[in-house]
C-alpha positions as CSV (number, residue, x, y, z in Angstrom):
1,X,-42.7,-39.6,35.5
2,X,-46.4,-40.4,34.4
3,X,-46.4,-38.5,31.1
4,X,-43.4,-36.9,28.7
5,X,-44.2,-34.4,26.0
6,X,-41.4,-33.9,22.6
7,X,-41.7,-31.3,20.5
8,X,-39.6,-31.8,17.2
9,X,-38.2,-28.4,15.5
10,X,-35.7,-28.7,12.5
11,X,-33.3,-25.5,13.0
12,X,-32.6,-23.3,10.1
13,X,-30.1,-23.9,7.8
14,X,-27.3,-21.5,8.4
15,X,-23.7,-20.9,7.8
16,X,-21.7,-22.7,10.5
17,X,-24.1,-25.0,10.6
18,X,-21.4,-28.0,11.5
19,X,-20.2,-25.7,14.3
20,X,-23.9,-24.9,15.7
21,X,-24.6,-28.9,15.6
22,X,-21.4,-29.5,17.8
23,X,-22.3,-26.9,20.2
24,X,-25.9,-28.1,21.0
25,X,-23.9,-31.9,21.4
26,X,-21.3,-30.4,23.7
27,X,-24.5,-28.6,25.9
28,X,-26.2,-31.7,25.7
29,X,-23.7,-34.3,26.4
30,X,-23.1,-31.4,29.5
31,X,-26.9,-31.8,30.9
32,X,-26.5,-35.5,30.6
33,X,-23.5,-35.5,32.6
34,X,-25.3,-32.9,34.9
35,X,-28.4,-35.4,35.4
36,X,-26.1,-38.8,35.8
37,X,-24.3,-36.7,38.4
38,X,-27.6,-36.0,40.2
39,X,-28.5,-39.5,39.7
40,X,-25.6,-40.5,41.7
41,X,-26.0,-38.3,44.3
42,X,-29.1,-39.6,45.0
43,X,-28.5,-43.2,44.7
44,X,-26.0,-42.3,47.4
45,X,-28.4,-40.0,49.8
46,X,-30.6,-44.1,49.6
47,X,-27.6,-46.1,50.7
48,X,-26.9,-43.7,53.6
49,X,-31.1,-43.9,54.5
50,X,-30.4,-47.5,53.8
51,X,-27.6,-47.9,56.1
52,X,-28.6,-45.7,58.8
53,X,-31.8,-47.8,58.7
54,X,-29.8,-51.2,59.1
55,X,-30.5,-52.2,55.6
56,X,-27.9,-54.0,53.3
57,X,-26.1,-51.2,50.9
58,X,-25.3,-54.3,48.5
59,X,-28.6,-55.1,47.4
60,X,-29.3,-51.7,46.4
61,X,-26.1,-51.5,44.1
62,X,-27.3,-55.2,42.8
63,X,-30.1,-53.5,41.9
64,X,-28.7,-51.1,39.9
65,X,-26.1,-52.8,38.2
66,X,-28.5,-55.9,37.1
67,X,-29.9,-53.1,35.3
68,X,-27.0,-51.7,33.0
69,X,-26.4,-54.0,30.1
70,X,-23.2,-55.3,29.3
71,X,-21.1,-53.9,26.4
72,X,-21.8,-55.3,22.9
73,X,-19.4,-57.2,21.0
74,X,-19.8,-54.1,18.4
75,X,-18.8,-51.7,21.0
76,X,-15.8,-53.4,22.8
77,X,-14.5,-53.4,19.2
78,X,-14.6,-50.0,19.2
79,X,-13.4,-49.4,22.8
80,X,-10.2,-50.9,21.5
81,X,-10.0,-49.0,18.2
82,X,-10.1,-45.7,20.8
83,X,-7.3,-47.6,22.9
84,X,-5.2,-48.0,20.1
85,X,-5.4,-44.7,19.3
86,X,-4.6,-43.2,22.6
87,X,-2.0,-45.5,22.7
88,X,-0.2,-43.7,19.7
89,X,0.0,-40.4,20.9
90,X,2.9,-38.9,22.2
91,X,1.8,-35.6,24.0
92,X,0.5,-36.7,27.4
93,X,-1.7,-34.1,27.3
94,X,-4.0,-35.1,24.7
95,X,-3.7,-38.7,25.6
96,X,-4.9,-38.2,29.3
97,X,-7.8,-36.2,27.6
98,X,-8.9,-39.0,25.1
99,X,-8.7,-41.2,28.2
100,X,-11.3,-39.3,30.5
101,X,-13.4,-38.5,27.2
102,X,-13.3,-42.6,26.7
103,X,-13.8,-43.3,30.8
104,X,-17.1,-40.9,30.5
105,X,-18.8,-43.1,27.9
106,X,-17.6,-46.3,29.7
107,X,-19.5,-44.6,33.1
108,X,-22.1,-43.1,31.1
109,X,-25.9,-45.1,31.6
110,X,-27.0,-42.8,28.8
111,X,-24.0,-43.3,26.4
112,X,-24.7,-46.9,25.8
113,X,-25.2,-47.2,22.1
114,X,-22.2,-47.6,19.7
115,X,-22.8,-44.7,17.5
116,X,-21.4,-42.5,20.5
117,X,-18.5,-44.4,20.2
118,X,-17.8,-44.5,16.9
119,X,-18.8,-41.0,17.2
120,X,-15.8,-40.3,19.5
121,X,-13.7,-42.3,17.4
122,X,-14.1,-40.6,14.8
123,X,-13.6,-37.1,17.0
124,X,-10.1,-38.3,18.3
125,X,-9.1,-38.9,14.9
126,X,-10.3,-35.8,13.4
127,X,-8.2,-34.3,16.6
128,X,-4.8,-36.0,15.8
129,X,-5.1,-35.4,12.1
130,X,-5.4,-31.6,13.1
131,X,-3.0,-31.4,15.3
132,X,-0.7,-32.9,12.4
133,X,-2.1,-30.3,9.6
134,X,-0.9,-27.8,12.4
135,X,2.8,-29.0,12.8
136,X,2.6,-28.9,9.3
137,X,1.3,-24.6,9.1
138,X,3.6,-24.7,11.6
139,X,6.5,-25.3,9.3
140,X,5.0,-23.8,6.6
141,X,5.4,-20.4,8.1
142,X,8.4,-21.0,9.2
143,X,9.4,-21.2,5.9
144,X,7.8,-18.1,4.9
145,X,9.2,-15.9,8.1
146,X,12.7,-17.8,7.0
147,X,12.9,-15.5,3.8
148,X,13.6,-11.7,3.4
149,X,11.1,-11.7,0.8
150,X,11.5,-8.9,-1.8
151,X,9.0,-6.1,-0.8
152,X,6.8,-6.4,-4.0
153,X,5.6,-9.5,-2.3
154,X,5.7,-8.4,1.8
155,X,1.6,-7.6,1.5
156,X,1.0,-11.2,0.3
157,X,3.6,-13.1,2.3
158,X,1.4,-11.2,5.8
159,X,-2.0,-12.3,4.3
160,X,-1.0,-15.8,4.0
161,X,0.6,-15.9,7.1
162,X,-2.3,-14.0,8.9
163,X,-4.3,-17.0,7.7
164,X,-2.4,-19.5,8.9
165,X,-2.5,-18.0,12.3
166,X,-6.5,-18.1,12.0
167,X,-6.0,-22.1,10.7
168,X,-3.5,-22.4,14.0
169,X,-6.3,-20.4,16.2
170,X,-9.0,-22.8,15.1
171,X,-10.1,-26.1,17.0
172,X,-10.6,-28.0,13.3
173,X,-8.2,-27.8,10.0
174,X,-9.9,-29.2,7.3
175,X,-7.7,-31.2,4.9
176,X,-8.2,-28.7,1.6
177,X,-7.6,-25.5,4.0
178,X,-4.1,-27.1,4.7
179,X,-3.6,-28.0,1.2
180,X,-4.5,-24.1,0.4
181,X,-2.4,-22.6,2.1
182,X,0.4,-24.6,1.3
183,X,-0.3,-24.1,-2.4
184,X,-0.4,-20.5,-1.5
185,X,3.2,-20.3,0.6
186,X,4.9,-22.1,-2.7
187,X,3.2,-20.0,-4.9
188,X,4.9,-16.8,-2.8
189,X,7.9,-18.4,-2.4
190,X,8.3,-19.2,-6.1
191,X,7.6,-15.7,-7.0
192,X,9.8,-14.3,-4.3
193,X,12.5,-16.7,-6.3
194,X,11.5,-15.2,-10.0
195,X,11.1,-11.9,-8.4
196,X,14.9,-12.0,-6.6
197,X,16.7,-13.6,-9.5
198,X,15.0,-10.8,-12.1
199,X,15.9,-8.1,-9.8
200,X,19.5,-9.6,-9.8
201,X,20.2,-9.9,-13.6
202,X,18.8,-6.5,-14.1
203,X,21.7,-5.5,-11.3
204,X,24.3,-7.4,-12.9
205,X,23.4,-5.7,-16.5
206,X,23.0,-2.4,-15.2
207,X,26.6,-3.1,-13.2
208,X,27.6,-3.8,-16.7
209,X,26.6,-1.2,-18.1
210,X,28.0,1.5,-15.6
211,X,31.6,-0.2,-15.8
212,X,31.6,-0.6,-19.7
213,X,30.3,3.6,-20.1
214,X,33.5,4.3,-17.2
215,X,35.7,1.9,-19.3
216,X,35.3,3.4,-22.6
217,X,35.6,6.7,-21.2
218,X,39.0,5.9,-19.4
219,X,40.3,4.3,-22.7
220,X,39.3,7.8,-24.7
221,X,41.7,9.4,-21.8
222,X,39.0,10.6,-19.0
223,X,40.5,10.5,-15.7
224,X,38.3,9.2,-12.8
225,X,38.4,11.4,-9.9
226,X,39.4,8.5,-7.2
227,X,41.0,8.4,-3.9
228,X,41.2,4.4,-3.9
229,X,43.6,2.5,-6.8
230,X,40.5,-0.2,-8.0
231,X,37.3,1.8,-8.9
232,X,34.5,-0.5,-7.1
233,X,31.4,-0.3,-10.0
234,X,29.2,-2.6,-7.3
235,X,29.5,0.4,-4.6
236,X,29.9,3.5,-6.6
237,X,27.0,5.6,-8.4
238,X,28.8,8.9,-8.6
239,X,31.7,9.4,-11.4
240,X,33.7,12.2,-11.2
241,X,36.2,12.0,-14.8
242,X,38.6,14.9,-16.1
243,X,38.1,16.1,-19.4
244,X,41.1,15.2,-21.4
245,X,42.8,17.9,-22.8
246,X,40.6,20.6,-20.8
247,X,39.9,21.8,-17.0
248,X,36.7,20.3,-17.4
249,X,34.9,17.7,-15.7
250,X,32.3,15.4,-16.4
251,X,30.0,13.8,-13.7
252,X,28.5,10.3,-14.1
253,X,25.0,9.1,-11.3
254,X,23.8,6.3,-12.1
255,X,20.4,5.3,-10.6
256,X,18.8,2.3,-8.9
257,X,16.1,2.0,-11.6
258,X,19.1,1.7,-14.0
259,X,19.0,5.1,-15.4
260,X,22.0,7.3,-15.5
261,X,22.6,11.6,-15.3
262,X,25.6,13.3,-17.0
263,X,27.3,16.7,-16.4
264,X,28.8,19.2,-17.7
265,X,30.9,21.0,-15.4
266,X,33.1,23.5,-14.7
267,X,36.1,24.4,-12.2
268,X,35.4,28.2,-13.0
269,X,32.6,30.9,-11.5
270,X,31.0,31.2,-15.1
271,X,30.2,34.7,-14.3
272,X,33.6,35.8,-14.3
273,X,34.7,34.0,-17.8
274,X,33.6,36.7,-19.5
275,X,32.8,36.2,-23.4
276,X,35.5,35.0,-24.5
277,X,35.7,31.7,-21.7
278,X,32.0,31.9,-21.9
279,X,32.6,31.0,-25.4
280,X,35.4,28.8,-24.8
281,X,33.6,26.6,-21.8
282,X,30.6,26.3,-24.6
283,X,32.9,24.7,-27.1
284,X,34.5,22.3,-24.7
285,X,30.5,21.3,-23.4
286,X,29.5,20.7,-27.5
287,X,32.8,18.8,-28.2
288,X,32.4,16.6,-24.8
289,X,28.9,16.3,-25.0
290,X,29.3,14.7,-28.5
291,X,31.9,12.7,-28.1
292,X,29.7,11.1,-25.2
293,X,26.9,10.4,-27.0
294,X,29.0,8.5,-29.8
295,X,30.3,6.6,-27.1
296,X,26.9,5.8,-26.5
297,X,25.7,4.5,-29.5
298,X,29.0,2.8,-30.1
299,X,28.2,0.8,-26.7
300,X,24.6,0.7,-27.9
301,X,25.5,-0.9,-31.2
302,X,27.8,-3.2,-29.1
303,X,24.4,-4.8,-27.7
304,X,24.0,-2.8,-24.6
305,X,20.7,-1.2,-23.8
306,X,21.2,2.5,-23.5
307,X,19.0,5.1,-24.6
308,X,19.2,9.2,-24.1
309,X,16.2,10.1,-22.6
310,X,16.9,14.3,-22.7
311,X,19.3,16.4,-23.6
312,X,20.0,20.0,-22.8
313,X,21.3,22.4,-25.9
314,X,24.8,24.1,-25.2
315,X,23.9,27.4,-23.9
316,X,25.7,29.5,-20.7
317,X,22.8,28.5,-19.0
318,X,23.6,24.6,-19.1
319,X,27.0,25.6,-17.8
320,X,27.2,24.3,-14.3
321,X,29.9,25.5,-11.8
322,X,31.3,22.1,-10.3
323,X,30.1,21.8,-6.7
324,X,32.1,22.4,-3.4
325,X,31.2,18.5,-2.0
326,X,34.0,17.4,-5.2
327,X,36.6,19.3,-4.0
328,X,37.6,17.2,-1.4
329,X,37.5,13.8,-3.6
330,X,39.4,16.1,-6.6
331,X,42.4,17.1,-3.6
332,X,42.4,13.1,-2.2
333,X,43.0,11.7,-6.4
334,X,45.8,14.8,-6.8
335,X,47.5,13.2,-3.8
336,X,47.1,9.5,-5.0
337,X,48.0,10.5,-8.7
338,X,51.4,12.2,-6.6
339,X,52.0,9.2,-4.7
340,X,51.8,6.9,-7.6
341,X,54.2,9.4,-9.7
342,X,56.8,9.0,-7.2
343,X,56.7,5.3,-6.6
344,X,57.4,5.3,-10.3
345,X,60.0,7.8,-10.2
346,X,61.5,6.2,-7.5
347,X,61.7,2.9,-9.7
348,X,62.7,4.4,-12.6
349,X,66.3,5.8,-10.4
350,X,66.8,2.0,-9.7
């Protein structure tokens, strides 16, 4: 080559700009490889001209190799910092591929200088600490797929689990990304903790409150409607209770949100009552309805937080014909209540 022209540019700065510079390395570290390829190839296409010409192979290679220096005391130091670290890793996969890497620059005749080695050094760590902040995302979604996580919280659980997956996806994790996203998967988790035990005291007070309202109606003499001897409160929202003293019935649903619905009803077809049970079934709905609501504010005054939302006045149009889907669950409790009056007349005789 008689004459070599270099033109100098400074590229733009740009976001990515750490990922640009490692692609132009990789494309140039590629042509070099390319050209020392070449070179070979043709210092081979001279011994066979050599040979075929009778000419000694040897003194060509002589040639050649009196002109590759030998390594520096600087850079077998660092050929064995590389070894060391090869030597450390388990996965055979990586370790074969830190070995070619290392056998390139030891081939190289452009790669002579230390930097490059220090520079791979410092690549092969920057690897291996990865591929340990991965394990690490690893388990830390795990953990996060590990929990039924209260569905308030499912949107935020998939976004920091979508970016993990894009941390897992990439070829570098950066220490502070790890550390952010396991900040953020305790962070959930925590919540998911508050959230779950909030949401389970307000279930055990609201469990409270449904079996103290059925208890205190049981002890003014309301009957509950049940084909089973133990009422379950945990599994049962629906009350069905007789009226003491009337054919009435009064029907109990308590909500998930903790609110509760009572009923008036009635056994009869109100249009057949005429006005005198018209009047009648009215009296028994005031003199229920009342004595509800001081059971109410008794439980109230008691600690318990109960308020009545609405009310409807006593009128024949609040007077509401119990439905058909009861009359099963009424037939099942007169059978129980039969059973359980025989047992004890049977006792009685003995």
């Amino acid at each position: 080559i008689g004459e070599a022209h270099l033109q100098l540019e400074r590229p733009a700065f740009s976001f990515g700009f750490r990922n640009d510079v490692k692609a132009i390395r990789k494309r140039l570290q590629k042509s070099v490889e390319a050209g020392e390829a070449r070179l070979a190839k043709l210092r081979e296409q001279a011994g066979e001209a050599i040979r075929k010409k009778g000419g000694a192979v040897d003194e060509l290679t002589i040639k050649y190799e009196t002109h590759r220096r030998p390594l520096s005391t600087a850079i077998r130091k660092r050929v064995k910092q590389i070894e060391d670290l090869i030597a450390s890793v388990e996965d055979a996969t990586r370790s074969l591929e830190y070995r070619q890497k290392l056998d390139g620059l030891l081939h190289s005749e452009t790669f002579r200088e230390e930097y490059f080695y220090v520079e791979l050094l410092e690549d092969l760590k920057q690897t291996e600490a990865a591929v340990l902040r991965k394990l690490s995302i690893r388990a830390m979604l795990r953990r996060l797929h590990a929990v039924r996580m209260h569905p308030s919280l499912e949107t935020r659980r998939n976004e920091i689990a979508s970016q993990g997956l894009s941390l897992l996806e990439s070829d570098t994790v950066k220490p502070h990304e790890c550390a952010s996203l396991e900040s953020a998967v305790a962070r959930v988790l925590k919540d998911h903790a508050d959230v779950t035990e909030k949401t389970l005291a307000e279930e055990r007070e609201r469990q409270y409150v449904k079996a103290q309202i059925v208890q205190s109606l049981r002890r003014r003499r309301y009957e509950v409607v049940e084909d089973m001897e133990v009422i379950d409160f945990e599994k049962e929202r629906d009350f069905l209770l007789r009226v003491p003293g009337q054919s009435n019935f009064l029907n109990l649903r308590f909500e998930d949100d903790g609110t509760f619905l009572y009923n008036f009803l009635i056994s009869e077809d109100k249009t057949t009552l005429g006005i005198e049970g018209t009047r009648q079934k009215l009296s028994d709905m005031k003199s229920t309805c009342d004595e509800f609501k001081s059971m109410l504010a008794e439980l109230a005054a008691q600690g318990l937080k109960i308020n009545l939302a609405r009310e409807l006045a006593a009128t024949e149009a609040a007077l509401l014909q119990l439905p058909e889907k009861y009359n099963r669950r009424i037939e099942e409790s007169n059978q129980l209540q039969t059973r359980k009056k025989t047992i004890r007349h049977k006792h009685l005789k003995t």
